[in-house]
VEXNUDO-249681 format. One record per residue: residue in one letter; y, z, x of N, C-alpha, C in turn. Coordinates in steps of 0.2 Angstrom, whole numbers, plus 5000, padded with zeros to 4 digits. Layout:
N
AYZXYZXYZX;...
END
This chain:
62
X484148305050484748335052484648375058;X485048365064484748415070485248475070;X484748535073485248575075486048595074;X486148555077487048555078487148525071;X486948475068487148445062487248505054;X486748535056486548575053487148665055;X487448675059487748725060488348695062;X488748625064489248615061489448615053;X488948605052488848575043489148645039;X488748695042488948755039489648795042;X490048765046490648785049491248745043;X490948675043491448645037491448685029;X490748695027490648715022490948805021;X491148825026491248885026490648955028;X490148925028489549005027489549005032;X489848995039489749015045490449005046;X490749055051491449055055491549015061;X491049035066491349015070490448995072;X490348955080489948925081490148925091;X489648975095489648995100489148945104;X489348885109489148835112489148865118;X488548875122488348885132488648835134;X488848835140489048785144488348715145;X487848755146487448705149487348665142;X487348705136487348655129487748605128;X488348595132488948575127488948505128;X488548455132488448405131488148365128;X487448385123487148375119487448385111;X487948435113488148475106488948415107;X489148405110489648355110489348295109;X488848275110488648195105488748215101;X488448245096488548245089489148265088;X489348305089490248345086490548265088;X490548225091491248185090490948115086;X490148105082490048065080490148095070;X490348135069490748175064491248155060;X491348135056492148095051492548135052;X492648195052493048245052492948305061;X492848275065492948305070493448335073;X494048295072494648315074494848395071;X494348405063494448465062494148535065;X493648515068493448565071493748585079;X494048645081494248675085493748715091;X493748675096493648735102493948765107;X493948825109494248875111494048895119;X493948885123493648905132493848975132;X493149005132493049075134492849075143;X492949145145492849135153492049135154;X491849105159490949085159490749035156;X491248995154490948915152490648915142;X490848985141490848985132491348935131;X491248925124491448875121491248905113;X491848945111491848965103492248915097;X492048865095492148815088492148835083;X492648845079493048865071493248785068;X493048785062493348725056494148765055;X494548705055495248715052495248675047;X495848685041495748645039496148575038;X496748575043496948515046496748505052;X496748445054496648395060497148415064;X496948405069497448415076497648365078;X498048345080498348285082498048265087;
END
């Protein structure tokens, strides 16, 4: 399990809240998050400077 699979995992599961993505990461961390069964749960947010904060909800976004 890599990285990201490994702290999305903990975002679903609860022991972690939220999950704070750099700009220059967010492509690599975007393969995996959208190969996910449940991706449309997870939510992210654009901070100023290319952050990217990701929280699990627990419905789906349309």
């Amino acid at each position: 399990m890599s990285n990201y699979d490994q702290q999305l995992n903990e975002l679903r599961v609860g022991t972690r809240t939220s999950l704070t993505i750099e700009k220059e990461d967010f492509l690599s961390f975007r393969e995996v998050l959208v190969q996910m069964e449940d991706f449309k749960h997870f939510r992210g947010v654009a901070k100023q400077g290319g952050i990217l904060i990701y929280t699990y909800e627990k419905e789906a976004r349309s």
